[in-house]
C-alpha angles and dihedrals in degrees: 000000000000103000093043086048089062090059090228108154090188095047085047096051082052098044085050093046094050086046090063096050093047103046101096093064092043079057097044080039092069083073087069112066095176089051096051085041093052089054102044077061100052095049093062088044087057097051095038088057085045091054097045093057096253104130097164093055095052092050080055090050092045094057087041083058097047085048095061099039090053088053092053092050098048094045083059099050101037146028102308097216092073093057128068110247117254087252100054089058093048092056088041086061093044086052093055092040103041128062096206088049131227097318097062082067097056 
C-alpha cells in the first residue's frame, strides 16, 4: 500500500517481483493465524507511526516486522531450534518500542 502510495514505478516492480519470490510462505503462513495475525498488526503499527509524523519509528517497526517475518519463514524451513520463535521476537520488538517492555502487551 505503501510502496504504490508513493506512485514509484520502479519500488513497485520490486515490491511485485519479491512478491513473487515470497508467496509460497505467505500461502504456508495461513497456517499460522497468529502470524498472519502478528503482521496484520504490524502493519497498522507501521502506518500509524507513518501518519503521526514519526518516520524513525516506523523504519524501527518496519525491521521489527521483517524480523519477524524472516523468523516465521525459517522456522519453517529448518530446524526450528536454531531460530528465535516468532514470538520471541516479538517480545524482543516490544522490548525495544515500549517503555514499560513486553509484558505491558500480554
Amino acid at each position: 500500500m505503501i510502496i504504490h502510495a508513493s506512485g514509484n514505478g520502479r519500488l513497485v516492480r520490486l515490491l511485485a517481483a519479491l512478491r513473487s519470490q515470497v508467496s509460497i510462505f505467505q500461502i504456508l503462513d495461513a497456517e499460522y493465524p497468529t502470524r498472519l495475525e502478528l503482521a496484520m498488526d504490524g502493519h497498522v503499527l507501521i502506518i500509524q507511526a507513518l501518519i503521526d509524523g514519526k518516520p524513525d519509528l516506523a523504519a524501527s517497526l518496519l525491521a521489527d516486522h521483517i524480523a519477524i517475518a524472516r523468523d516465521g519463514v525459517l522456522s519453517d524451513m529448518f530446524d526450528k531450534s536454531n531460530v528465535m520463535t516468532t514470538q520471541e521476537t516479538l517480545n524482543a520488538a516490544r522490548e525495544r518500542h515500549s517503555p514499560l517492555g513486553a509484558d505491558s502487551h500480554e
